[in-house]
C-alpha positions as CSV (number, residue, x, y, z in Angstrom):
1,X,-41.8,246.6,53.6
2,X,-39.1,247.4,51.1
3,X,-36.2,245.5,50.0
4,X,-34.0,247.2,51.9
5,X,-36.2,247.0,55.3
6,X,-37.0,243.0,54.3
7,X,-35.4,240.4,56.5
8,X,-35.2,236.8,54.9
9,X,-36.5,233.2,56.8
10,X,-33.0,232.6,58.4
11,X,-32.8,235.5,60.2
12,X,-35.3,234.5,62.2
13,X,-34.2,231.2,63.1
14,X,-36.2,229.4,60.5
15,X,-34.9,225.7,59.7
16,X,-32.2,225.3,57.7
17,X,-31.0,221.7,55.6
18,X,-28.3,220.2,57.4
19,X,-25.9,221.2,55.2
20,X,-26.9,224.7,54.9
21,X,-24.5,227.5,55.7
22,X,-24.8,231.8,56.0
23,X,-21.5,233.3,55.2
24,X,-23.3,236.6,55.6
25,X,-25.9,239.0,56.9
26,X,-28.4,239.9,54.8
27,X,-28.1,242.2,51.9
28,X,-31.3,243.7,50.6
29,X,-33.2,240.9,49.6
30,X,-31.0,237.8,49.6
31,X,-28.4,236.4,51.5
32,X,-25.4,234.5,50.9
33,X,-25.9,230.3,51.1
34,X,-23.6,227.2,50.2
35,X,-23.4,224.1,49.5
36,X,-20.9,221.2,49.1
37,X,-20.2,219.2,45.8
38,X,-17.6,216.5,45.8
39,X,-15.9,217.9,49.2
40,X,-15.8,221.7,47.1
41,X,-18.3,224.8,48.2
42,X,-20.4,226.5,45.8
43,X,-22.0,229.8,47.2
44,X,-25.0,231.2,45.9
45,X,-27.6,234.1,46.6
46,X,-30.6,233.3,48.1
47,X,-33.7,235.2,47.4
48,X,-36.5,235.5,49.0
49,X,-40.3,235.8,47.8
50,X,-40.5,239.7,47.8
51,X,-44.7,239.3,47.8
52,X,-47.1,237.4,50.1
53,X,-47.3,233.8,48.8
54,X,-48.6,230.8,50.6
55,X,-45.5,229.1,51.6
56,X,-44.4,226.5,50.7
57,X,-43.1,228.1,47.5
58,X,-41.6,227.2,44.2
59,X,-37.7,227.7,43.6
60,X,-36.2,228.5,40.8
61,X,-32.6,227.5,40.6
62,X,-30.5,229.6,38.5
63,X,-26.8,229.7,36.6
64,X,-24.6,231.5,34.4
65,X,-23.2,230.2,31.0
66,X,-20.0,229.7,29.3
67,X,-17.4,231.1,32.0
68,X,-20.0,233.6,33.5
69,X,-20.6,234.5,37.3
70,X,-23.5,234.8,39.1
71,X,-22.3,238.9,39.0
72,X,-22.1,239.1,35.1
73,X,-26.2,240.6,34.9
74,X,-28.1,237.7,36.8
75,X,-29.1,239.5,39.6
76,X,-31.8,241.7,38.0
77,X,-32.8,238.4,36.3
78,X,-33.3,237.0,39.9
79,X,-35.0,240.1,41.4
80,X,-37.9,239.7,39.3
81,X,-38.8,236.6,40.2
82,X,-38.4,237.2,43.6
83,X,-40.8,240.1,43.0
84,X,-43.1,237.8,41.3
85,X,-43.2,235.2,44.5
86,X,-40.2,233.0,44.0
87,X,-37.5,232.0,46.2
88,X,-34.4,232.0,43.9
89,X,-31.3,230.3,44.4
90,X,-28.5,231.9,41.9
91,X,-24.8,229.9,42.1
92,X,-21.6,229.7,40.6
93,X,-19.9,226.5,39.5
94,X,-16.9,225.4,41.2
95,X,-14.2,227.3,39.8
96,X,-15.8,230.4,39.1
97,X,-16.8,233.7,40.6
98,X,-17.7,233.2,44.5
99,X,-17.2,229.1,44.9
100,X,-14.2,227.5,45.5
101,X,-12.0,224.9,43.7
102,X,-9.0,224.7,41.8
103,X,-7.3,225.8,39.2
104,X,-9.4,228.6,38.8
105,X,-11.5,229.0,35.9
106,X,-12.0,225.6,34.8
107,X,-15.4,224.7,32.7
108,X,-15.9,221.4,32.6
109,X,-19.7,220.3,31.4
110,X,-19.5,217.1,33.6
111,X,-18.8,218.8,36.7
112,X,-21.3,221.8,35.7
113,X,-23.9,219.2,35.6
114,X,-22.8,217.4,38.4
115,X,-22.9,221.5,40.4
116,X,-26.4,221.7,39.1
117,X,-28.0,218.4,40.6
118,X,-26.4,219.7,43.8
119,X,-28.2,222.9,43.6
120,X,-31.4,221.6,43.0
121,X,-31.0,218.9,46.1
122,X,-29.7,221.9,48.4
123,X,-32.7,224.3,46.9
124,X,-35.8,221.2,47.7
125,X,-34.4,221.5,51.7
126,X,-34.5,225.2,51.8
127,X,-37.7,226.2,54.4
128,X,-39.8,227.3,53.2
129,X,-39.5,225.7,49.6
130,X,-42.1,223.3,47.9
131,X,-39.5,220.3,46.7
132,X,-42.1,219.5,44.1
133,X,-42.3,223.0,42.2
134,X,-38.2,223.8,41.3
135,X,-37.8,225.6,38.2
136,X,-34.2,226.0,36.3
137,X,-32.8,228.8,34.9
138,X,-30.3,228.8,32.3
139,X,-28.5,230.9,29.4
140,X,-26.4,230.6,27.3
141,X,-24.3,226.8,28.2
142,X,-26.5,226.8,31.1
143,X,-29.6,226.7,28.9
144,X,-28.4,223.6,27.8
145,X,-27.5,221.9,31.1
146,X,-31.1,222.5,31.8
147,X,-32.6,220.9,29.0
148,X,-30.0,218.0,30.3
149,X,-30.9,218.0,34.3
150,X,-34.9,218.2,33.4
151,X,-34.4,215.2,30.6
152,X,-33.1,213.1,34.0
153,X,-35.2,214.5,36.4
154,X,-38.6,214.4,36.2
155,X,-39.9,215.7,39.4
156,X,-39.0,219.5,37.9
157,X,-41.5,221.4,37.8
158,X,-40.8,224.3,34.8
159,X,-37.6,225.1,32.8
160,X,-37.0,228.7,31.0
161,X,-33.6,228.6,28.8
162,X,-32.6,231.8,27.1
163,X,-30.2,231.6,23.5
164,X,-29.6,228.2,25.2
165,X,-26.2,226.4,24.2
166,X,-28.2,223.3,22.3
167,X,-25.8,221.6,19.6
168,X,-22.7,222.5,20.3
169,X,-21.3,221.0,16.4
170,X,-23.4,224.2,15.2
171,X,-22.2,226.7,17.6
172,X,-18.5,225.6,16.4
173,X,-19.3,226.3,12.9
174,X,-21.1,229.5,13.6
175,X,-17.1,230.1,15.1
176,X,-15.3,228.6,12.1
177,X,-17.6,230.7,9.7
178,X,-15.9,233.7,11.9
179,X,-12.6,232.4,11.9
180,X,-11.9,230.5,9.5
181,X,-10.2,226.8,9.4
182,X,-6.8,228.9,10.8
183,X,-8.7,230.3,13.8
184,X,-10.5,226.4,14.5
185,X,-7.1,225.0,14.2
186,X,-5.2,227.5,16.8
187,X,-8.5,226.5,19.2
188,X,-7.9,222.6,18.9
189,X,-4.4,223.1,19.6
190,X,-4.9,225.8,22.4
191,X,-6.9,223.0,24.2
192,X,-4.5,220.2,23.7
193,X,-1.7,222.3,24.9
194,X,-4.0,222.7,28.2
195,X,-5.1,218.8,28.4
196,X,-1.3,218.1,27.9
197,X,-0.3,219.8,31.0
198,X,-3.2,218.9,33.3
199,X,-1.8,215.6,33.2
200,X,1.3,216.8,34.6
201,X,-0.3,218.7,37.2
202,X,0.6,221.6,35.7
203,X,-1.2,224.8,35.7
204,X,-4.0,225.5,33.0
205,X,-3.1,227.4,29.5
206,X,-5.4,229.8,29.7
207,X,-7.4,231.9,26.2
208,X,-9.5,234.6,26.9
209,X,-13.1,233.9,27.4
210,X,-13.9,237.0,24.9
211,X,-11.9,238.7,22.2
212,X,-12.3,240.4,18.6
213,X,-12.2,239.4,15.5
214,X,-9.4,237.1,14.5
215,X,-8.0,236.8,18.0
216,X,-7.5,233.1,19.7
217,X,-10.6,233.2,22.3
218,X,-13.7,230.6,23.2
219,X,-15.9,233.4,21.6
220,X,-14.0,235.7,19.2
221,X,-15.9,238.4,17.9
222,X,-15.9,242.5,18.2
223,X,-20.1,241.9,18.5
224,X,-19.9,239.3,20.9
225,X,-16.6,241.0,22.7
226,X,-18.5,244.6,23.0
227,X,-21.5,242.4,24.3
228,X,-19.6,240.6,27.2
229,X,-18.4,244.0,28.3
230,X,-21.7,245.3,28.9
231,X,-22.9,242.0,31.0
232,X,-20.0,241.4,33.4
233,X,-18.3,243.3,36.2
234,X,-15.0,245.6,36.4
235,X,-13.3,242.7,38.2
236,X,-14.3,239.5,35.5
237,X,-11.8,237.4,34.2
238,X,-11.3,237.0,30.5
239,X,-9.8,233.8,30.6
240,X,-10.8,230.5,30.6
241,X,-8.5,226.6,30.5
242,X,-9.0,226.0,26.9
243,X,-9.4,222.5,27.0
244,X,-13.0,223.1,27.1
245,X,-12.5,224.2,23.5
246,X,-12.6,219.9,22.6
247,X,-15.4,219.2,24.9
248,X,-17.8,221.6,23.7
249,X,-18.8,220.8,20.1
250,X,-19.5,217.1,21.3
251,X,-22.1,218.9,23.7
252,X,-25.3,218.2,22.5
253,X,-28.6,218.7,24.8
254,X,-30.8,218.9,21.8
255,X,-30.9,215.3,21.4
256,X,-32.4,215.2,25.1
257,X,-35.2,217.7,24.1
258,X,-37.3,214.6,23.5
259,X,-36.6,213.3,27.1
260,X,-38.1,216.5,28.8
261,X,-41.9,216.3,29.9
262,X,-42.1,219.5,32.0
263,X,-43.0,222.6,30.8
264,X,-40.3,224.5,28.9
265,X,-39.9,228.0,27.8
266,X,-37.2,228.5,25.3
267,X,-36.6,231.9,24.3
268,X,-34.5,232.1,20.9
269,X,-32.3,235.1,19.9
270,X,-32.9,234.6,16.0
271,X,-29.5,236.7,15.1
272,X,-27.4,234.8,17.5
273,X,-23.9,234.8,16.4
274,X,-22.7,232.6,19.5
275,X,-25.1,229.6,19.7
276,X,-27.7,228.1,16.9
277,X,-30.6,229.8,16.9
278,X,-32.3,226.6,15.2
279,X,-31.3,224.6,17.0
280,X,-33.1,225.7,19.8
281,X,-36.4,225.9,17.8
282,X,-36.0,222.7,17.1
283,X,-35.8,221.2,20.6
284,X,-39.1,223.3,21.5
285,X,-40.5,221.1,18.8
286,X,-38.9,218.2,19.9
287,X,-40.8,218.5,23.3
288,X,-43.9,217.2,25.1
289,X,-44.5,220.7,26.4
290,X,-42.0,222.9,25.2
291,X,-42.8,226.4,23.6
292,X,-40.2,228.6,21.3
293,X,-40.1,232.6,21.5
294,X,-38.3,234.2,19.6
295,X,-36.8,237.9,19.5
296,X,-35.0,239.5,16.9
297,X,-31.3,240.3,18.5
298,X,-27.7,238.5,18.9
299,X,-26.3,236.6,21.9
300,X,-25.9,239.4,24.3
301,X,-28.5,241.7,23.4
302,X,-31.1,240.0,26.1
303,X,-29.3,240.9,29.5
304,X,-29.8,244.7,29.1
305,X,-32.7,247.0,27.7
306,X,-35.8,246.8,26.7
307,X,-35.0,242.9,25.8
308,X,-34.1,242.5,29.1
309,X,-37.3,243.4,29.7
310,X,-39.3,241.5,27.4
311,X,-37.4,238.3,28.4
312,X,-38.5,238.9,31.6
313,X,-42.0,239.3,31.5
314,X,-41.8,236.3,29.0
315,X,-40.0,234.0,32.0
316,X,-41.8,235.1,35.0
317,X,-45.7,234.6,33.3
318,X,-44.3,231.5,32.4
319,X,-42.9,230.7,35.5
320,X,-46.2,232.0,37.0
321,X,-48.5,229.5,35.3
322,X,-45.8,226.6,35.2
323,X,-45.2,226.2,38.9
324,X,-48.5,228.2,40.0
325,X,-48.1,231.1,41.5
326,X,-50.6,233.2,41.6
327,X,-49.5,237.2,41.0
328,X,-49.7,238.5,44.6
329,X,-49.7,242.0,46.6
330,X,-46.3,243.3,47.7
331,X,-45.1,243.7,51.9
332,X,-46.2,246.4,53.0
């Protein structure tokens, strides 16, 4: 059976978790879920196992990073580890993309964390799903909310984190090297501006997500700007409320990397202009289990090409051995 012809565990009038809810019929190999956080829906993909594994099987619960959608290159991401035997659950945060919530376009690294211990709650009632083997996901910001979540919980099983988000003091110099003390300045009082009005209900001041060089945006470089074009959708929004221009430089998962006991992949883009490259090398060596690879390309250079591709068969071997799964035969 192909992924087209494949029909997923719900169609068939498997089980679902009491909160569980299909917005959809099935498209190719995944169909559209949700689930609730804080009276708020976040919908996701679900993929199925796209090989014959022993059910249960291991999950691995997946999310974008700063501003990013489950749309802006995740899919392929998700695909292969369905191919390898996992079920995959791939969301956005409230605000973003496909889940509700308002204003729109809101970051906020509490409620991100807070949207992640949701989805791994909703992912361990999915049938079909071992509880005990969940693996995260994460890139980018995301790679550091999943140093975070695995530091608290310690029933997961595996976490993979690519140019993961781990100091957020260095990634804010790496901006100020770009942009000088002018450029830092215009941020801090871009996000001001926007905290200022969210407490008179007003609407968010919004900077772009992306932009060149010199221009007011959370990432502002021609490199990093070309890059985010080549990830995300015609239909993404470069904008984000700034006032997570404050929070993020206090963001800090390295200092949890010591807390994490599961295995850990962390797979370092050594000319990353976006995030610290060390500082991710350090939290490998900061952990029980944790192992460091590292490839020789900036932020964005590891969602398309033949990096793409070498990430992957980096995540899903580890994956493999980390929540057992043994390489199996395809449908069919």
């Amino acid at each position: 059976m192909n992924l087209s012809q494949r029909k997923i565990a719900n169609e068939h009038g498997a089980e679902m978790p009491a909160d569980f809810q299909s917005e959809s019929e099935v498209v190719t190999s995944r169909t559209n879920v949700s689930f609730p956080i804080e009276g708020i829906t976040c919908r996701a993909w679900l993929y199925e196992p796209d090989v014959q594994v022993a059910r249960p099987a291991p999950c691995i619960v997946m999310a974008h990073g700063l501003g990013g959608t489950r749309a802006a290159s995740l899919e392929p991401y998700a695909e292969r580890f369905a191919a390898a035997g996992f079920f995959v659950l791939l969301f956005d945060y409230r605000y973003l993309g496909a889940s509700d919530g308002e204003p729109r376009q809101l970051v906020s690294i509490r409620r991100q964390l807070a949207d992640w211990r949701a989805a791994v709650s909703f992912a361990r009632k999915l049938p079909g799903v071992d509880p005990q083997r969940i693996g995260l996901w994460g890139t980018s910001l995301s790679g550091g909310h999943v140093v975070v979540l695995a530091s608290r919980d310690k029933e997961i099983g595996a976490v993979s984190a690519q140019c993961p988000m781990l100091d957020g003091m260095a990634s804010a110099e790496l901006a100020t090297a770009r942009t000088g003390i002018r450029g830092t300045l215009r941020m801090a009082r871009a996000a001001l501006h926007d905290i200022v009005r969210s407490l008179f209900g007003r609407a968010p001041y919004y900077v772009p997500l992306v932009a060149g060089d010199g221009q007011l945006a959370a990432m502002a470089s021609d490199r990093s700007y070309a890059g985010w074009l080549r990830i995300v959708p015609a239909n993404a929004r470069n904008e984000i409320a700034a006032r997570i221009l404050l929070s993020l430089p206090l963001y800090k998962p390295l200092r949890r990397a010591q807390q994490v006991s599961c295995p850990t992949l962390l797979i370092v883009c050594a000319n990353d202009t976006v995030v610290s490259a060390k500082a991710a090398a350090d939290a490998a060596s900061r952990m029980k289990n944790g192992r460091a690879v590292s490839f020789p390309i900036d932020h964005f250079d590891i969602y398309k090409g033949p990096w793409f591709d070498r990430a992957c068969a980096e995540q899903v071997a580890f994956f493999c051995t980390a929540l057992r799964v043994r390489q199996a035969k395809p449908y069919g």
